[in-house]
FINU-504657 format. One record per atom (N, C-alpha, C, O, CB): residue number from 1; residue in one letter; atom name; x, y, z. Coordinates in nm, 2 decimals, padded with zeros to 4 digits. Glycine has a CB too. Layout:
<pts>
   pos   code   site     east    north       up
   NUM      A     CA        X        Y        Z
...
</pts>
This chain:
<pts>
   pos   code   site     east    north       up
     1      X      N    07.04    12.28    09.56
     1      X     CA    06.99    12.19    09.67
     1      X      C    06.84    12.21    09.69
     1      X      O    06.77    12.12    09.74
     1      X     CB    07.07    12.22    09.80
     2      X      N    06.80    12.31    09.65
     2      X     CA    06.65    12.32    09.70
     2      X      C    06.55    12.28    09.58
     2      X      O    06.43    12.27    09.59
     2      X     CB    06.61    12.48    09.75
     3      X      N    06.63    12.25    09.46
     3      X     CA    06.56    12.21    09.37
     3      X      C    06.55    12.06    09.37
     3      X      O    06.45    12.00    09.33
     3      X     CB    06.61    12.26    09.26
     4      X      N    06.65    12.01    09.42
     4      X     CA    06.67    11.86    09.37
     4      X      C    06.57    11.81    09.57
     4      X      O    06.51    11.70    09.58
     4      X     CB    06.94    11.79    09.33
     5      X      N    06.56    11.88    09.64
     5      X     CA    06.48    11.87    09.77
     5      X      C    06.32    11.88    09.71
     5      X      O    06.25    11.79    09.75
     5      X     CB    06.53    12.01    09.88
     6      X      N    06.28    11.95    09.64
     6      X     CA    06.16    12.00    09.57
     6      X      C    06.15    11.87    09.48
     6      X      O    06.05    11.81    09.51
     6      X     CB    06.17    12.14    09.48
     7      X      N    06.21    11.84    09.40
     7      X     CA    06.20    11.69    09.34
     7      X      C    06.18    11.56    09.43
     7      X      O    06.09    11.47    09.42
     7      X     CB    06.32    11.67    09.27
     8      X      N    06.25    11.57    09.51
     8      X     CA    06.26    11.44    09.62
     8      X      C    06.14    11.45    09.67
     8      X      O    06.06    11.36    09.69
     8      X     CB    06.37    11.45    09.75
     9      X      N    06.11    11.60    09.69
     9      X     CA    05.95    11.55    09.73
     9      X      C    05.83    11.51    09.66
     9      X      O    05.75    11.43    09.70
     9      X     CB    05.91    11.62    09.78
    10      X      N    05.85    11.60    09.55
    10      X     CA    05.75    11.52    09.49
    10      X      C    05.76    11.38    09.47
    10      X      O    05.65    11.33    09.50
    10      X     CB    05.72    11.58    09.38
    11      X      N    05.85    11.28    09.43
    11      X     CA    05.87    11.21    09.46
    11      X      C    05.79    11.14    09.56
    11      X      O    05.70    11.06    09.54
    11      X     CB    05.95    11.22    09.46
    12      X      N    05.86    11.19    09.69
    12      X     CA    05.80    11.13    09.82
    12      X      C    05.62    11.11    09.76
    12      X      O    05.55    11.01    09.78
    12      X     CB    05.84    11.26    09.99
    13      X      N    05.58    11.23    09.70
    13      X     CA    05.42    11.27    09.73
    13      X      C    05.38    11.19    09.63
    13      X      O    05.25    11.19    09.61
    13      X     CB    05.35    11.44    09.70
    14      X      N    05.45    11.08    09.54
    14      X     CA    05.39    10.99    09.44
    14      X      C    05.38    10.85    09.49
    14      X      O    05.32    10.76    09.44
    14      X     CB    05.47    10.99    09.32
    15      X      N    05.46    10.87    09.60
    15      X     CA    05.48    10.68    09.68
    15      X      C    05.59    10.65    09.60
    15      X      O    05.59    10.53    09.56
    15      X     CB    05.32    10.53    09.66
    16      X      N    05.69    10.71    09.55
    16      X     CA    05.80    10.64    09.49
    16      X      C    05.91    10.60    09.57
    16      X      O    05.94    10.48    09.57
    16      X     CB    05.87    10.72    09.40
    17      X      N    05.96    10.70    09.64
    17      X     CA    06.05    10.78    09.77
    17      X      C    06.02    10.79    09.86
    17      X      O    05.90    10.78    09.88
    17      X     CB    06.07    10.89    09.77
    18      X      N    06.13    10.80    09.99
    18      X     CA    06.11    10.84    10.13
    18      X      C    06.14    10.96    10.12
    18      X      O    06.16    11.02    10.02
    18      X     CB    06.18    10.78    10.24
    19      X      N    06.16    11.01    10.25
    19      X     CA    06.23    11.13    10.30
    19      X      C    06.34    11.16    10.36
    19      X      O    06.35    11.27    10.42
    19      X     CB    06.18    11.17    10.35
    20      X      N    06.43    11.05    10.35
    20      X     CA    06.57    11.04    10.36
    20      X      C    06.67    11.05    10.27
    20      X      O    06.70    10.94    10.23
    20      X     CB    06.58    10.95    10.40
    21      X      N    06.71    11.11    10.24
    21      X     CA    06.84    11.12    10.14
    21      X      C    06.98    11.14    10.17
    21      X      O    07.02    11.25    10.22
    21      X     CB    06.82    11.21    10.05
    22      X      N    07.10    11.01    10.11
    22      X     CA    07.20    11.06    10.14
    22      X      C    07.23    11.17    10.06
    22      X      O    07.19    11.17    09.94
    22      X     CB    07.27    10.98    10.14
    23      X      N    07.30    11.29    10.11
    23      X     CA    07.43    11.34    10.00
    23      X      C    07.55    11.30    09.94
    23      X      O    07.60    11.19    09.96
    23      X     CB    07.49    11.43    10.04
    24      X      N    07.58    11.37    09.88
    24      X     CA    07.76    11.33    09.78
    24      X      C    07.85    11.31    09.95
    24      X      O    07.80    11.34    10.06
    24      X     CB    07.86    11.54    09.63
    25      X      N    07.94    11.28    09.94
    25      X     CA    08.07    11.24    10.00
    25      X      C    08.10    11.37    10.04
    25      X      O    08.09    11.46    09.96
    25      X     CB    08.18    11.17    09.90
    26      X      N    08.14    11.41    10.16
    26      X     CA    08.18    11.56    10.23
    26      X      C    08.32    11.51    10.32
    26      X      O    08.33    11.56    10.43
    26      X     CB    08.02    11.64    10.35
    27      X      N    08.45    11.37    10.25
    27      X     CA    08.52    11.34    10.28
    27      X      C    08.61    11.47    10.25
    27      X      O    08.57    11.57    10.18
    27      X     CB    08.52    11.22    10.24
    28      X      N    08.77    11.48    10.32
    28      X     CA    08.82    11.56    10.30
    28      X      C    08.95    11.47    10.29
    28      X      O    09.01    11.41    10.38
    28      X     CB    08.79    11.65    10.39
    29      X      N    08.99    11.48    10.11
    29      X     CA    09.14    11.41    10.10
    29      X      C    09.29    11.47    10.11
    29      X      O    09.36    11.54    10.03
    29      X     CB    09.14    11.36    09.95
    30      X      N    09.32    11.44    10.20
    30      X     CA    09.46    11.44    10.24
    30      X      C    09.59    11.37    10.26
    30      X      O    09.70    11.41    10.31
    30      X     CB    09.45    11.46    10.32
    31      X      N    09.56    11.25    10.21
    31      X     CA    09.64    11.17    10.19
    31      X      C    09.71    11.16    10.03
    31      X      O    09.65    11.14    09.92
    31      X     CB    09.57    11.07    10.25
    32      X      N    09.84    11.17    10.06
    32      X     CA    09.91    11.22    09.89
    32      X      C    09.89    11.11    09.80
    32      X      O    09.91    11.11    09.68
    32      X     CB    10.09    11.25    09.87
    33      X      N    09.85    11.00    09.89
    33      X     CA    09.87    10.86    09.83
    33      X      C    09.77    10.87    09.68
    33      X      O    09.79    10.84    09.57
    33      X     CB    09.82    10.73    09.95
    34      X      N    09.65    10.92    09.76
    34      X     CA    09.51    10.87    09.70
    34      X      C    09.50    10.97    09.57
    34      X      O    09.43    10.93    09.48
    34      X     CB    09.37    10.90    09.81
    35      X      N    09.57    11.08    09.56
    35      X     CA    09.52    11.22    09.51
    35      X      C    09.43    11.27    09.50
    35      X      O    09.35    11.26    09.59
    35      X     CB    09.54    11.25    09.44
    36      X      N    09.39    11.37    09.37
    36      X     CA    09.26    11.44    09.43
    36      X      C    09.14    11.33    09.43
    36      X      O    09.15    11.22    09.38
    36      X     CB    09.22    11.59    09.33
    37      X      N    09.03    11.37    09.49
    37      X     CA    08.91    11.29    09.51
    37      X      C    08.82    11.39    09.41
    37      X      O    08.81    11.51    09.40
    37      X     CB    08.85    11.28    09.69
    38      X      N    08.75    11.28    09.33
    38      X     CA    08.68    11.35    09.23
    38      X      C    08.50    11.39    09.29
    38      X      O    08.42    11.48    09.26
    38      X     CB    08.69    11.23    09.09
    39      X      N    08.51    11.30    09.35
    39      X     CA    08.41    11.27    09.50
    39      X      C    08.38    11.38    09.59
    39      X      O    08.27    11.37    09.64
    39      X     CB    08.47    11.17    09.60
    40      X      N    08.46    11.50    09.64
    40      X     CA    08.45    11.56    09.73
    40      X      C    08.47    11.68    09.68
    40      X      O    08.50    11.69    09.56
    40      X     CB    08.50    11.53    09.82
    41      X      N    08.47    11.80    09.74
    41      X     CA    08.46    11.92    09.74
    41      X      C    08.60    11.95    09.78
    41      X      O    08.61    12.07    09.79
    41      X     CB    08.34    11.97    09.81
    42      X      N    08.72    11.87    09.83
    42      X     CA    08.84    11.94    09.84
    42      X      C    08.92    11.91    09.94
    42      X      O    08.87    11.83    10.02
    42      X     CB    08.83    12.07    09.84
    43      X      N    09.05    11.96    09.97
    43      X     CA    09.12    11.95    10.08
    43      X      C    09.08    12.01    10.16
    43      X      O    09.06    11.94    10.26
    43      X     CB    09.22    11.98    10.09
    44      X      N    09.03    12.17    10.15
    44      X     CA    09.03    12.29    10.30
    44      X      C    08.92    12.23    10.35
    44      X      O    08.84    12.17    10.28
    44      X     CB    09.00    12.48    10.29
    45      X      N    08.90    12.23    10.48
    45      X     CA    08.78    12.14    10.57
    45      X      C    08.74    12.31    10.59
    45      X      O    08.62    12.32    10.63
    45      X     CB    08.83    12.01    10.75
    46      X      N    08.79    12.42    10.57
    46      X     CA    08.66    12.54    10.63
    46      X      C    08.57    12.51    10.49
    46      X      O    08.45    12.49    10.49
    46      X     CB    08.72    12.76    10.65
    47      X      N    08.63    12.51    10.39
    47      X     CA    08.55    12.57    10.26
    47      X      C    08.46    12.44    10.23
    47      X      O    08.35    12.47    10.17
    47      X     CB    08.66    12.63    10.11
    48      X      N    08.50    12.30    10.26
    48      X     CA    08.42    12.22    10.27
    48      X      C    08.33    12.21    10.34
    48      X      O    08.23    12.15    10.30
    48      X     CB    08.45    12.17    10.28
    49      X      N    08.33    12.27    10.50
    49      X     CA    08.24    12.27    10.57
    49      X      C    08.12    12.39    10.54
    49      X      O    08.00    12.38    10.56
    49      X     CB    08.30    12.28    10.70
    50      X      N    08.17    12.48    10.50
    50      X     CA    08.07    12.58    10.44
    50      X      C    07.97    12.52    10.32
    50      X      O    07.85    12.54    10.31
    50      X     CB    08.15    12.68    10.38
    51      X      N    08.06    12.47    10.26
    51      X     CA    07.99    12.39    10.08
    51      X      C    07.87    12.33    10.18
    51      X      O    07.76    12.37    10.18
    51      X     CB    08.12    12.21    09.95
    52      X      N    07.93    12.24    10.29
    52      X     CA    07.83    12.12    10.34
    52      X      C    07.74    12.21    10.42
    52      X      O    07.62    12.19    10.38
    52      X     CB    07.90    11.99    10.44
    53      X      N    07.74    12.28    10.49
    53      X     CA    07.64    12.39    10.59
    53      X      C    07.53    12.41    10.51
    53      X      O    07.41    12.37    10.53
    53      X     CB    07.70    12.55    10.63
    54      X      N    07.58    12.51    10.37
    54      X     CA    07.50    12.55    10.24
    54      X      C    07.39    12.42    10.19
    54      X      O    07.27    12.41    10.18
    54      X     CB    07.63    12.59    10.11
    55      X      N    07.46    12.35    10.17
    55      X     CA    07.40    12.24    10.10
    55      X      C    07.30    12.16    10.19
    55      X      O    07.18    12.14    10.15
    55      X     CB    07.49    12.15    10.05
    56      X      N    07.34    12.13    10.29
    56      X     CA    07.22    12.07    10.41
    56      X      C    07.10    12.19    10.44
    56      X      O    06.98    12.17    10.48
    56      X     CB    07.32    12.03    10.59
    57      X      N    07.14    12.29    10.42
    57      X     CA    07.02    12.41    10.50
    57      X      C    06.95    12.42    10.35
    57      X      O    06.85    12.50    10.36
    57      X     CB    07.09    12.61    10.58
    58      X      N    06.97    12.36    10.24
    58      X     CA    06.95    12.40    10.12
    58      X      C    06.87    12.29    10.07
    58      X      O    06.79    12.32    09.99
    58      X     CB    07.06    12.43    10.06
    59      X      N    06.87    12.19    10.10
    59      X     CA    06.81    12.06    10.10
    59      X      C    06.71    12.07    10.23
    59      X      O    06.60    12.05    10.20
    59      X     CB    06.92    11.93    10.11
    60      X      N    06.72    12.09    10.34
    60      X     CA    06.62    12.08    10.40
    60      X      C    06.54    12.17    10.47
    60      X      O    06.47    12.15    10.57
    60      X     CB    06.63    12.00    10.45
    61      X      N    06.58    12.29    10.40
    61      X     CA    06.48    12.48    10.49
    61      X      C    06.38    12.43    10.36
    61      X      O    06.41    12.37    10.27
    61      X     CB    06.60    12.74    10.48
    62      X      N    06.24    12.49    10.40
    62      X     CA    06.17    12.46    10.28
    62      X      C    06.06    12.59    10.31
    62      X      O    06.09    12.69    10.37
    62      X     CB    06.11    12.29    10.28
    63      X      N    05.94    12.58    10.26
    63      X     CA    05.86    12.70    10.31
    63      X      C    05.87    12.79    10.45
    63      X      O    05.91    12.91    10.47
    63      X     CB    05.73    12.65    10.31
    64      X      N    05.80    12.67    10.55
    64      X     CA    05.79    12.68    10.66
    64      X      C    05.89    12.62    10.76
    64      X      O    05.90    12.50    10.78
    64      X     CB    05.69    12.64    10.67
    65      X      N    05.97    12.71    10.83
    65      X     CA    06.10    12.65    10.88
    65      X      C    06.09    12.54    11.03
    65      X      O    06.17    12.50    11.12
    65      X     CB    06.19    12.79    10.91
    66      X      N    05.96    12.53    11.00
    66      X     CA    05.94    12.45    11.16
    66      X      C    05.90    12.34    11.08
    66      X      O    05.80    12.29    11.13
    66      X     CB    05.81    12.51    11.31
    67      X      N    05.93    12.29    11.00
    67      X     CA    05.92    12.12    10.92
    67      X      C    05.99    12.14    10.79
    67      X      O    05.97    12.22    10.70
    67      X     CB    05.74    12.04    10.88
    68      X      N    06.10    12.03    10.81
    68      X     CA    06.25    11.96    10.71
    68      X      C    06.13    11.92    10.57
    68      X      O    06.04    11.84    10.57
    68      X     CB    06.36    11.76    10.81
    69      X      N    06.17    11.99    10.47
    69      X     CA    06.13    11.95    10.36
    69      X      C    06.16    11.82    10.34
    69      X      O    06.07    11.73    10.37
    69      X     CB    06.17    12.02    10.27
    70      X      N    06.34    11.75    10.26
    70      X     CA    06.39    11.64    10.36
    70      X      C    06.46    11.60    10.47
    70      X      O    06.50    11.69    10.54
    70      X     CB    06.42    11.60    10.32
    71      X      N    06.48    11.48    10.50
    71      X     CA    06.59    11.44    10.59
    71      X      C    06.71    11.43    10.50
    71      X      O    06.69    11.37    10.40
    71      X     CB    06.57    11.30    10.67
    72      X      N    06.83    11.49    10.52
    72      X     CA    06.93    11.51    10.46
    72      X      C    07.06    11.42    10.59
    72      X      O    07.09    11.45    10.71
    72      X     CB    06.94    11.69    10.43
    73      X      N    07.12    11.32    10.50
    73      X     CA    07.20    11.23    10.56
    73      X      C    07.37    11.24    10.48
    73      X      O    07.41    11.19    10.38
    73      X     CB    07.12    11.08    10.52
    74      X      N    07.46    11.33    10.58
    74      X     CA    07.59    11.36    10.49
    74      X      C    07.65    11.17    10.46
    74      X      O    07.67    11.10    10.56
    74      X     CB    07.73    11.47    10.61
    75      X      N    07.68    11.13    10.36
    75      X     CA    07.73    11.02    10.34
    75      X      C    07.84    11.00    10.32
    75      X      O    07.88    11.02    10.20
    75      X     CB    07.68    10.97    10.29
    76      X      N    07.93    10.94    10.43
    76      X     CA    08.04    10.88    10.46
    76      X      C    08.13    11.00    10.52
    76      X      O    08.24    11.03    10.50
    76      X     CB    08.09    10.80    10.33
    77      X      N    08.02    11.07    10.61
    77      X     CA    08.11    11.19    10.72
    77      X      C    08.24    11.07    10.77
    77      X      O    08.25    10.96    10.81
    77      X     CB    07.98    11.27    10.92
    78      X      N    08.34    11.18    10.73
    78      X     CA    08.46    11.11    10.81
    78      X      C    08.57    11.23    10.85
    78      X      O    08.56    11.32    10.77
    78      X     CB    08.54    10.99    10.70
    79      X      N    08.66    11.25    10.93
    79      X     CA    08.74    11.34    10.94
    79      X      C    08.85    11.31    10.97
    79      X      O    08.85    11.22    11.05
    79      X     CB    08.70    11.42    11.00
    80      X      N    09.00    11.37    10.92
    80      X     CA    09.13    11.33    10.91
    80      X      C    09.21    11.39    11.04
    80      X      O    09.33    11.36    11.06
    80      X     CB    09.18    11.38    10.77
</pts>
């Protein structure tokens, strides 16, 4: 996460990019219908919520902790 954040920025620092980015899908599939989701990180909502904790502080802690390297946007938060 802090690499692909390090890219985004440079990015940002070329005028390509903002400083908003969504993430992957942090949906949690539970429905037998659908089966697994290739999209998400799993059924358990702790071990997903951890993956997602990790990954957001990972994308946007950067040198200096008093300014977000980026804005990090979980995309399509939903909960069952």
């Amino acid at each position: 996460a802090s690499i692909i954040s390090t890219e985004a920025r440079a990015f940002n620092n070329e005028g390509q990019a903002g400083l908003t980015f969504f993430t992957p899908k942090i949906n949690i599939f539970r429905d037998p219908r659908w089966g697994r989701g290739q999209e998400t990180s799993g059924e358990d909502s702790f071990l997903t919520s951890q993956y997602v904790y990790a990954l957001i502080q990972g994308l946007q802690r950067g040198d200096d902790e008093r300014y977000l390297k980026i804005a990090a946007n979980c995309k399509h938060f939903d909960a069952y």
